[in-house]
Structures are given as C-alpha cells and as structure tokens.
N, C-alpha and C positions, 0 to 999 in steps of 0.2 A: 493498441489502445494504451498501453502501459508504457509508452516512449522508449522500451528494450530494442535493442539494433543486433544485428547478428554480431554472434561472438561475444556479447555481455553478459549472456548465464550459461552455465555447464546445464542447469536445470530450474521447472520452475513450476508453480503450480497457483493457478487463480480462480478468481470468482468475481465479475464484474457484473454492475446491472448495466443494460445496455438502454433502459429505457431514464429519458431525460427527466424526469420526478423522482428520482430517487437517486441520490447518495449512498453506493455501495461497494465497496471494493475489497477485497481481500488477495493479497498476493504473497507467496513465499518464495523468495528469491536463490538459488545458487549461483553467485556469481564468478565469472571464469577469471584464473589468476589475475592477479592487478586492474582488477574492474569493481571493485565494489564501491569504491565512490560513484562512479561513472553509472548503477544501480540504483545508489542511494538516490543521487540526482534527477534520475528518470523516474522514480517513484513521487519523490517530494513534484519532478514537476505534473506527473497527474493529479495527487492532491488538491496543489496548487489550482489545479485547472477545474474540479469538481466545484473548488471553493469559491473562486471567479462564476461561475455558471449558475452559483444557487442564491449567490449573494443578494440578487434583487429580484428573485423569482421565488423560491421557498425559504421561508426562513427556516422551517424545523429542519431540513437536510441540508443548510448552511450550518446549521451548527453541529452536525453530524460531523459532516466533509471540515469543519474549523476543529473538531476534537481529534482529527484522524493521526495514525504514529507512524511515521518510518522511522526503522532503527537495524540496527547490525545489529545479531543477537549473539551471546558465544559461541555459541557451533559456526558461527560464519555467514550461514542464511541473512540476509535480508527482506523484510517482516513489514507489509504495508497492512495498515487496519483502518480503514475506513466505514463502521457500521455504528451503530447501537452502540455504547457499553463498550466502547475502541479498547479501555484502558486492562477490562478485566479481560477479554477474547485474546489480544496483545498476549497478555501474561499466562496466558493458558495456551496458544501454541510457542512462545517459549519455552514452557513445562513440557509440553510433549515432544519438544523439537530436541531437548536436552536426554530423554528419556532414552 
C-alpha cells in the first residue's frame, strides 16, 4: 500500500486506514543505504494518491490527505503523517524519534 518495494527499508512501522472514507496514514520509515529518496518518493506518491481519491468524494479528508508531511527527520527515518493535526503528531514523533 505504501509503494515500498523489497530492499528500500532496513525497517518500518505503520498504521493505515484501509477503508475508503477516511484519510489516514502514518508510516515511519528506515530506509536501507542510498534509498531514502527512493522512500521519500514512495511515501509522497501515496499521499499523492489519498489526495487524488478524496478530492471530489470528501472534502473534510481531502484536506486532511492536502495537509499530510513527508520528510527525512535527523535520525534518518522517514516520517509520513497523514491524519488530524499532521503538523503537531509530525513534530511529536520527531521528538520521540530523537529521544
């Protein structure tokens, strides 16, 4: 579901809704040496794909899936937030990721 192919994370850990009315995702990424674009990419393109699926069907979980963050965090991990409150969740498992 997450577009990851074998060999792009050493590790990883998620939470997706599998049902089509809601906008949720959450993934933290370990990506295996010189893969982390190749990560970033595959996250941004499920976003992407959340955000095409809600755009004329719900609008409150299009603008969920339009606030959503991928980002390489300093430990390394790659950090998809697609919920609620993307920006403060985001910055709270950066905080714990950092910990």
């Amino acid at each position: 579901m997450l577009n990851l192919e074998d060999g792009m994370a050493e590790d990883f850990a998620a939470s997706l809704s599998t049902m089509m009315v809601q906008s949720y995702g959450l993934a933290i990424v370990k990506p295996a040496e010189g893969k982390t674009q190749d990560v970033v990419d595959a996250l941004d393109a499920y976003v992407q794909s959340q955000q095409k699926s809600m755009e004329h069907y719900l609008e409150d979980q299009y603008q969920i899936a339009s606030a959503a963050r991928v980002a390489t965090v300093p430990t390394g991990e790659v950090v998809m937030v697609c919920c609620e409150d993307s920006d403060t969740v985001f910055e709270n498992i950066k905080k714990a990721l950092a910990a």
